[in-house]
C-alpha positions as CSV (number, residue, x, y, z in Angstrom):
1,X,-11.6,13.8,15.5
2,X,-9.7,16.2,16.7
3,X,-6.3,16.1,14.0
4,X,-4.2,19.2,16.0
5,X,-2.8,16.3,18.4
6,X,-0.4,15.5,14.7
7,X,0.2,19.0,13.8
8,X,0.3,21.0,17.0
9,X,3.6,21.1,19.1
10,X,3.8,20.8,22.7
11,X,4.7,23.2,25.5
12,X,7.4,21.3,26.7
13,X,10.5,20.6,25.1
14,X,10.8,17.3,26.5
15,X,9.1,14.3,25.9
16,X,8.6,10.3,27.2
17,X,10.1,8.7,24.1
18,X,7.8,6.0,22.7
19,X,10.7,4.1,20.7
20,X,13.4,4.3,23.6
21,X,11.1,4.7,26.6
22,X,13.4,7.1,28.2
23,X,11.5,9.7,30.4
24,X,11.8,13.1,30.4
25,X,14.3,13.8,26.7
26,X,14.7,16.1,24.4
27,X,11.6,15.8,22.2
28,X,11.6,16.2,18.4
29,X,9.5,17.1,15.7
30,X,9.1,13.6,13.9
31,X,7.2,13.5,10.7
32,X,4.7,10.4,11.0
33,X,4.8,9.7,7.4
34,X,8.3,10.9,6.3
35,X,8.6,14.4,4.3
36,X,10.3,13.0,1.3
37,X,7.2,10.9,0.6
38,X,5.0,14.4,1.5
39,X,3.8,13.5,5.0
40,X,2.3,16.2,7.2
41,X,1.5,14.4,10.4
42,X,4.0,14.8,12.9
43,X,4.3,13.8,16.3
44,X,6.4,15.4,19.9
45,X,6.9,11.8,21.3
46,X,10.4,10.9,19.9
47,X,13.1,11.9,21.1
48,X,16.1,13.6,18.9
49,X,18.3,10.3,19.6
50,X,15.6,8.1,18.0
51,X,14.5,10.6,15.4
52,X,18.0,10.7,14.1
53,X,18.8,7.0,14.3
54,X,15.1,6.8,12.5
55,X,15.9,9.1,9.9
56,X,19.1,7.4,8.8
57,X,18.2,3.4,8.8
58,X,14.7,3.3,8.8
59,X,13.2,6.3,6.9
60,X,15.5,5.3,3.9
61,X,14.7,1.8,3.3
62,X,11.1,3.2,2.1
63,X,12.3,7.1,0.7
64,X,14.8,5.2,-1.2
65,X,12.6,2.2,-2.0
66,X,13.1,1.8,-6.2
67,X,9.9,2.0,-6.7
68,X,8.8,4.6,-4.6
69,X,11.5,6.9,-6.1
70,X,9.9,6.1,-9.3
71,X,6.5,7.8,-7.5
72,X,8.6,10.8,-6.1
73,X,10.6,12.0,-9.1
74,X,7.0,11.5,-10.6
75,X,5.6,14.0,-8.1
76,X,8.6,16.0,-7.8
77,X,9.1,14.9,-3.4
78,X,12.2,16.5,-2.4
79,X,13.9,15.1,1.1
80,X,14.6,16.7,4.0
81,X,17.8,19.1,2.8
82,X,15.3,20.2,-0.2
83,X,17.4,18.3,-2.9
84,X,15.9,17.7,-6.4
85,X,14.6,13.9,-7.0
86,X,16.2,12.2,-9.8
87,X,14.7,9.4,-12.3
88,X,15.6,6.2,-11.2
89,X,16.0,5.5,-14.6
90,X,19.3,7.9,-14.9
91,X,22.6,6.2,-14.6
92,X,25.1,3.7,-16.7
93,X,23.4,1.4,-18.6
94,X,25.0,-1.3,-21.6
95,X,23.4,-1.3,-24.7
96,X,21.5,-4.5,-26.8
97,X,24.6,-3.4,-29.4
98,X,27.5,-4.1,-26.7
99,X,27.7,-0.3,-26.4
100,X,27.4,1.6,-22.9
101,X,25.1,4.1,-22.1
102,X,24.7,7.2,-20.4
103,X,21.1,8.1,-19.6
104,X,20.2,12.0,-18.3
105,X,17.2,14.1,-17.9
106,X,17.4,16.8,-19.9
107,X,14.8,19.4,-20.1
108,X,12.1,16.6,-18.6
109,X,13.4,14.1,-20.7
110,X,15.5,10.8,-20.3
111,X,18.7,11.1,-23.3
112,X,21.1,8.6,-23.7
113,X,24.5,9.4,-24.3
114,X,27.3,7.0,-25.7
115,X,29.8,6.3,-23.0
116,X,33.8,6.0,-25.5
117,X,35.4,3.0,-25.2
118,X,38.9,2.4,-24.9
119,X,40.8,3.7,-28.0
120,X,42.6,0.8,-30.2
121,X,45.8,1.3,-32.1
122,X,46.3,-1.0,-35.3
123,X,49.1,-3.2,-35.5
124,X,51.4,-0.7,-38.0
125,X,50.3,2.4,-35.8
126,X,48.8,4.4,-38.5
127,X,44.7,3.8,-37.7
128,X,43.5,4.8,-34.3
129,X,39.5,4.2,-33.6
130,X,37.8,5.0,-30.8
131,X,34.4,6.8,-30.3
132,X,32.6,9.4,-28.6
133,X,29.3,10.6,-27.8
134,X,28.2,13.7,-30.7
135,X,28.2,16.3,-27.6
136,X,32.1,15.5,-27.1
137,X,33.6,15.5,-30.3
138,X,35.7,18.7,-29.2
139,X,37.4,16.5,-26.9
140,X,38.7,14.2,-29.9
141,X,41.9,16.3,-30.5
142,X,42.7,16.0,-26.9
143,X,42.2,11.9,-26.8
144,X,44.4,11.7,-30.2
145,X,47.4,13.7,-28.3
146,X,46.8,11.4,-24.9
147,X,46.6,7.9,-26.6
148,X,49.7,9.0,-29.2
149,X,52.0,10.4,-26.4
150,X,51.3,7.1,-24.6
151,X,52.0,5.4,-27.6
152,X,54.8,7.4,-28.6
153,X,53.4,8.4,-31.9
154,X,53.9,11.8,-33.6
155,X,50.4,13.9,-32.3
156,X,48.4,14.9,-35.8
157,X,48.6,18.7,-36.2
158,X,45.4,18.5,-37.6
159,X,42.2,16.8,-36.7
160,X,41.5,13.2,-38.4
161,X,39.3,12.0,-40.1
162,X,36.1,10.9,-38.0
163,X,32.4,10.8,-39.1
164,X,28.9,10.3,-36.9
165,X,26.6,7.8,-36.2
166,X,23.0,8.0,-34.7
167,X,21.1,5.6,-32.7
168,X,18.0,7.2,-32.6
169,X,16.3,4.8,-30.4
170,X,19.1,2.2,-28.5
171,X,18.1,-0.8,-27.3
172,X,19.1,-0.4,-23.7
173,X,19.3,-3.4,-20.9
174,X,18.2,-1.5,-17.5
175,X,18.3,-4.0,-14.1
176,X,17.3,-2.8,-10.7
177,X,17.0,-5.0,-7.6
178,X,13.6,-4.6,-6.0
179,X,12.9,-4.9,-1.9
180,X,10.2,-6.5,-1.0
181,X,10.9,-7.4,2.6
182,X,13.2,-4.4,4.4
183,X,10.5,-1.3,3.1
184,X,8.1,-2.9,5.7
185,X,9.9,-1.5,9.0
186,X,9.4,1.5,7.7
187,X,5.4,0.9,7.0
188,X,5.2,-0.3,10.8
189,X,7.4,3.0,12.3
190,X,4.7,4.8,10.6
191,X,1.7,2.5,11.8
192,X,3.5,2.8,14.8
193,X,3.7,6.3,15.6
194,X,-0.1,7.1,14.8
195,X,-1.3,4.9,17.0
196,X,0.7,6.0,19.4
197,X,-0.6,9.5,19.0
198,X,-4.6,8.3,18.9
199,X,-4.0,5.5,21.7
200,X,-2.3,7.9,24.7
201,X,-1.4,4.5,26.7
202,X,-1.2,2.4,23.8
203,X,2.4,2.4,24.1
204,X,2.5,0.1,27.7
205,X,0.5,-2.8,25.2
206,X,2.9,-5.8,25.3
207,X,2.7,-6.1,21.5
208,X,3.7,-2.2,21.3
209,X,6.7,-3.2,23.6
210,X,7.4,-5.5,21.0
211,X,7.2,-3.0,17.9
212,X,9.1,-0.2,20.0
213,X,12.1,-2.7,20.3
214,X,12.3,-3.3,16.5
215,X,12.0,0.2,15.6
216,X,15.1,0.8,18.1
217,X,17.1,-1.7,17.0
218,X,16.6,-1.3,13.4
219,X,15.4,-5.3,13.7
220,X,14.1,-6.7,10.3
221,X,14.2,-10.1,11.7
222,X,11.4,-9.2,13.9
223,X,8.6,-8.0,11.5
224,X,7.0,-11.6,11.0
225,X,7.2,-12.4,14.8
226,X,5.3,-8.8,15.0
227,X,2.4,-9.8,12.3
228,X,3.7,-7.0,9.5
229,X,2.1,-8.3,6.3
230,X,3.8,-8.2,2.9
231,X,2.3,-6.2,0.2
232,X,-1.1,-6.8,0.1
233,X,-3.6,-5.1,-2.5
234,X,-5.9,-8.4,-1.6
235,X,-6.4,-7.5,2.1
236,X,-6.7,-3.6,1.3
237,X,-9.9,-2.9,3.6
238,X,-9.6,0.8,2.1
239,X,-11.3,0.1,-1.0
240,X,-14.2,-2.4,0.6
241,X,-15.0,0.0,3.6
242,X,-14.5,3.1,2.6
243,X,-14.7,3.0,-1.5
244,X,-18.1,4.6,-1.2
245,X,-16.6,7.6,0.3
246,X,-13.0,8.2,-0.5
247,X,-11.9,8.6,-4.5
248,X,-8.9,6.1,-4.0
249,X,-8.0,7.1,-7.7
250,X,-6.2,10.4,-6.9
251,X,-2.2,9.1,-6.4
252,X,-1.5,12.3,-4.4
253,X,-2.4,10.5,-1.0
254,X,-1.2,8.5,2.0
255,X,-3.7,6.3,3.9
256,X,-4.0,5.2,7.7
257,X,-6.4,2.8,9.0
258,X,-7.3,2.0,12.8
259,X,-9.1,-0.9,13.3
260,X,-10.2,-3.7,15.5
261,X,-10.0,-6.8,13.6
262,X,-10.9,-10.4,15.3
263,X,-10.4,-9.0,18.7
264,X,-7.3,-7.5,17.7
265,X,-5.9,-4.0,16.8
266,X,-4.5,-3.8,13.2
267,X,-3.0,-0.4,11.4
268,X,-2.9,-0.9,7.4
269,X,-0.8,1.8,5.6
270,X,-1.4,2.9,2.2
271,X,1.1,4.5,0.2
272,X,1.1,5.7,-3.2
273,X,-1.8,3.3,-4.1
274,X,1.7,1.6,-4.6
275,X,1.7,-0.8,-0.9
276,X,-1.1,-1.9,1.0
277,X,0.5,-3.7,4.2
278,X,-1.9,-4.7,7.1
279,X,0.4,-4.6,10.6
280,X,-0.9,-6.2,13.6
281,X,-0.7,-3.5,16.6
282,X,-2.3,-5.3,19.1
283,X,-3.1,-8.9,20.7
284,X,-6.8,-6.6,22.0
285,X,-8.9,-4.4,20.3
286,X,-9.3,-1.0,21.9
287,X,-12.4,1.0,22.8
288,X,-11.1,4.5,20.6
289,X,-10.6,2.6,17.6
290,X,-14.4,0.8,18.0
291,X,-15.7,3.1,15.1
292,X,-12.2,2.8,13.6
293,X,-10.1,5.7,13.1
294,X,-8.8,6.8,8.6
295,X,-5.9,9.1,8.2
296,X,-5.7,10.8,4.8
297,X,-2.6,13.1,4.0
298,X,-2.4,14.8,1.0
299,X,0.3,16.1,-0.3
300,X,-1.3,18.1,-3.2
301,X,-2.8,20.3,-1.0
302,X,-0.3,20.3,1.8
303,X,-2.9,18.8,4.6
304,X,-4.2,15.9,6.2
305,X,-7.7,14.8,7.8
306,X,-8.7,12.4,10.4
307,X,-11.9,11.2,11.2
308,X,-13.8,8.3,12.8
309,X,-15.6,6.0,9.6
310,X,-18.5,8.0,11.4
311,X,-17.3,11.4,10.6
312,X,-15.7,10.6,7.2
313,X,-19.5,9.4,6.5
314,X,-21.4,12.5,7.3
315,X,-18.5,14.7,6.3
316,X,-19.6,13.3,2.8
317,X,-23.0,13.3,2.9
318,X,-24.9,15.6,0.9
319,X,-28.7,15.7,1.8
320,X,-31.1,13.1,3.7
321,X,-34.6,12.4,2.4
322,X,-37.3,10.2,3.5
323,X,-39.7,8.2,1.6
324,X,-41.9,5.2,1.4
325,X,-42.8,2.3,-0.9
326,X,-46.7,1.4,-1.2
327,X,-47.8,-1.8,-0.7
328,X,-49.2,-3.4,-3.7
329,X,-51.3,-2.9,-5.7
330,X,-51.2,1.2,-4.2
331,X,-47.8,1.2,-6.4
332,X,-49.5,1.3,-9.7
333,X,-52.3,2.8,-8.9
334,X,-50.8,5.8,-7.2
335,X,-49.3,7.4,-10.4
336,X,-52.9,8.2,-12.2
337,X,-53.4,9.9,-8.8
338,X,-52.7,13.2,-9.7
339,X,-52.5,16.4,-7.6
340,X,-52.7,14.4,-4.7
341,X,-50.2,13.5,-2.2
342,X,-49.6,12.1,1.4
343,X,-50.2,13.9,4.7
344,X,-47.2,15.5,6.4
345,X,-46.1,18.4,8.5
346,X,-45.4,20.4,6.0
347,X,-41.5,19.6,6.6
348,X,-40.7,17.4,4.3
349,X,-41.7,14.4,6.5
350,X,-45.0,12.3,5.9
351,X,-47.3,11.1,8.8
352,X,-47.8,7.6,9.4
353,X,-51.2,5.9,10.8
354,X,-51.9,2.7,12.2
355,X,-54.7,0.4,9.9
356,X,-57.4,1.8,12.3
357,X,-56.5,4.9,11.2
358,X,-55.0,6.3,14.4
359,X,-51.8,8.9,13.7
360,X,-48.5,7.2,14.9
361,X,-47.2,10.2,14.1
362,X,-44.5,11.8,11.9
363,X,-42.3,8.8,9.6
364,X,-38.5,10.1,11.0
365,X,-40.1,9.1,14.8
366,X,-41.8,5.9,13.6
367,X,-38.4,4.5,12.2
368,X,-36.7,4.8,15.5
369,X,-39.4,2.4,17.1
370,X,-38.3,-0.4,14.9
371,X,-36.3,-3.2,15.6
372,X,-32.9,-4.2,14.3
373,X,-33.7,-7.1,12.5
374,X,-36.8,-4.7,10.5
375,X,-33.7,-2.3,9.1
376,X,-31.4,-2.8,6.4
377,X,-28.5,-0.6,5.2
378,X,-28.1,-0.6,1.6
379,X,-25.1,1.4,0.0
380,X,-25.2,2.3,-3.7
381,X,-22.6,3.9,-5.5
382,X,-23.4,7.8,-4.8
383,X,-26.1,7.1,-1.5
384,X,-26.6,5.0,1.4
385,X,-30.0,3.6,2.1
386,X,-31.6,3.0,5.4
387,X,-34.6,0.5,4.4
388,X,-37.5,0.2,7.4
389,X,-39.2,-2.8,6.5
390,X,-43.1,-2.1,7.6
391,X,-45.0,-5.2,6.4
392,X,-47.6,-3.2,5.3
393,X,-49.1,-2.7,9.2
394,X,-48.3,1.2,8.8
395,X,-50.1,3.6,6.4
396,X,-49.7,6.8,5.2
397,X,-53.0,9.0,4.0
398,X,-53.9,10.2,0.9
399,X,-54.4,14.2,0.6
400,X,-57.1,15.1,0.2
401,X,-59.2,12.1,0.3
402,X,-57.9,10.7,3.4
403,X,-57.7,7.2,2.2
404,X,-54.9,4.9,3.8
405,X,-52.6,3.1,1.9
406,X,-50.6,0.5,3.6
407,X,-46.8,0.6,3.0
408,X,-43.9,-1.9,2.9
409,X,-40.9,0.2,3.3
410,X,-40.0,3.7,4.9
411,X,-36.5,4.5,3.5
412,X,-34.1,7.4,4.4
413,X,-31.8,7.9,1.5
414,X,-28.6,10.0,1.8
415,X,-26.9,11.1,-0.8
416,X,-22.9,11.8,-0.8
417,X,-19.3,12.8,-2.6
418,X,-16.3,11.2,-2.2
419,X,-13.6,12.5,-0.4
């Protein structure tokens, strides 16, 4: 599949927006999968209005997602204006010990500080406690002179009396509230937009009609009435159709899938290996997405690929060999057999005879007189096998004797790497 249509910008300035519908606008360069989270698909179909009214209440609600700041500050994703990502863990925390915290990075490295408390005076005015974190004591002669001018006590000429305490390892009490709901208009803007850009008319479908209106309005209330799925790792159709081709271990990637589903079109995004969410595009399947259609962007190498599940497949594949299996007993009694072997033409590729003995010809043009319900596909975890299942009513012949041995299966076998 041809992938410049989500990289390649258009002659014209102006576009028909997919989210508003307004004909001839200013078009703008509207990153599919946002650029905080690495995406490198873009699309020319959105105009600058909707980009910008995109970019500041949908794109946040997954850029800023807690969890997904956890993977960005873990991959170092900066955001649009280039900005560093911070930890989500660094901010004001309290303390098991009723003490407040401070936590930085420093040098890589989360450091809490101790936040100083309020300073107490004792009843007779001649104790004054408070505390500071170790990296602040030179600030202890300046809080002595505050609290005793406010106090109207005479201000020490010389430092008091203080001493320091380490908490190696505090106990510290860290809450975050988690979304689970809002992150998901931001899945379907993205499901959205690439299948706007594979489907040309896609976006006249009633059900797109429906999606475009959300996305304009900013509409959470709408995502159920669309068929936007929560979190799902149970319905990821990643892993159980293309496991056997893509390494779904590396945590650098983004995942789009196309697919017709029960007579309807469906669009599950994967982010992260974080979310899984399966989005209903579609009330009817459509013809370009028959052989379905995987997006993977990368953003450890700084690209993206689309294919069909057909091209993925032979973009992996390795080498093709053809073989049979002997019919008992010819199994056993093949391996004392030595220095002999089966007639072929000397490409790789055996000949095949009938039991009479007449030449059907070579095996690769015998298999594709067979019938669907005499193959099976068998897929193994490095190889796909294409079993032909022969019955034993085609032979091969035995070099140089020229006997015929009767044969139960002609397989192709192909091997391949993942993705």
């Amino acid at each position: 599949m041809d992938k410049s249509i989500f990289n390649k910008a258009p002659l014209s300035d102006t576009c028909d927006c997919i989210i508003c519908h307004r004909q001839g606008v200013k078009a703008s360069d509207e990153h599919i999968i946002p650029k905080a989270l690495g995406g490198y698909m873009h699309t020319w179909r959105v105009c600058t209005q909707c980009n910008s009214r995109i970019g500041s209440s949908i794109d946040p609600l997954l850029t800023n997602h807690h969890l997904v700041r956890f993977e960005r500050h873990k991959h170092q994703l900066k955001g649009q204006s280039g900005e560093s990502v911070i930890s989500p863990l660094v901010g004001t925390f309290m303390g098991e010990d009723g003490q407040r915290y401070k936590i930085e990075e420093e040098g890589g490295k989360l450091v809490p500080h101790i936040i100083g408390g309020k300073p107490t005076v004792s009843a007779d005015g001649s104790q004054l406690t408070f505390c500071v974190d170790a990296r602040d004591t030179d600030k202890i002669q300046g809080i002595v002179a505050s609290v005793c001018q406010r106090k109207g006590l005479p201000i020490p000429k010389s430092l008091p009396e203080w001493k320091v305490q380490t908490s190696p390892s505090p106990a510290i009490n860290m809450q975050f509230s988690i979304d689970i709901a809002a992150f998901r208009l931001a899945m379907l803007k993205i499901a959205y937009e690439f299948t706007a850009n594979i489907i040309p008319d896609y976006v006249d479908d009633a059900h797109a009609r429906l999606i475009a209106g959300a996305l304009h309005d900013a509409d959470q209330l709408r995502l159920d009435e669309i068929g936007v799925g929560a979190n799902a790792f149970e319905n990821d159709l990643f892993q159980k159709i293309l496991g056997k081709y893509v390494d779904f271990t590396k945590d650098t990637r983004h995942y789009l899938l196309l697919i017709n589903l029960e007579d309807k079109l469906y669009c599950f995004v994967k982010l992260f290996n974080l979310f899984c969410v399966p989005i209903k595009m579609s009330e009817r399947p459509y013809a370009e997405c028959n052989d379905s259609v995987i997006a993977i962007n990368d953003f450890a190498t700084h690209d993206f690929d689309v294919f069909t599940l057909g091209e993925l497949i032979q973009h992996v594949q390795t080498e093709t060999k053809t073989g049979v299996k002997l019919a008992e007993p010819y199994q056993t009694q093949l391996q004392t057999w030595h220095s002999m072997g089966f007639y072929g033409d000397g490409a790789g590729h055996n000949l095949c005879f009938d039991l009479a003995g007449h030449c059907l010809g070579r095996d690769i043009d015998v298999m594709k007189t067979f019938q669907e319900e005499q193959i099976e596909t068998l897929l193994d975890d490095n190889c796909s096998r294409i079993v032909y299942h022969c019955d034993g009513n085609i032979c091969v012949g035995l070099a140089p004797l020229g006997w015929l041995l009767p044969i139960d299966e002609m397989v192709i076998l192909t091997g391949h790497k993942n993705y």
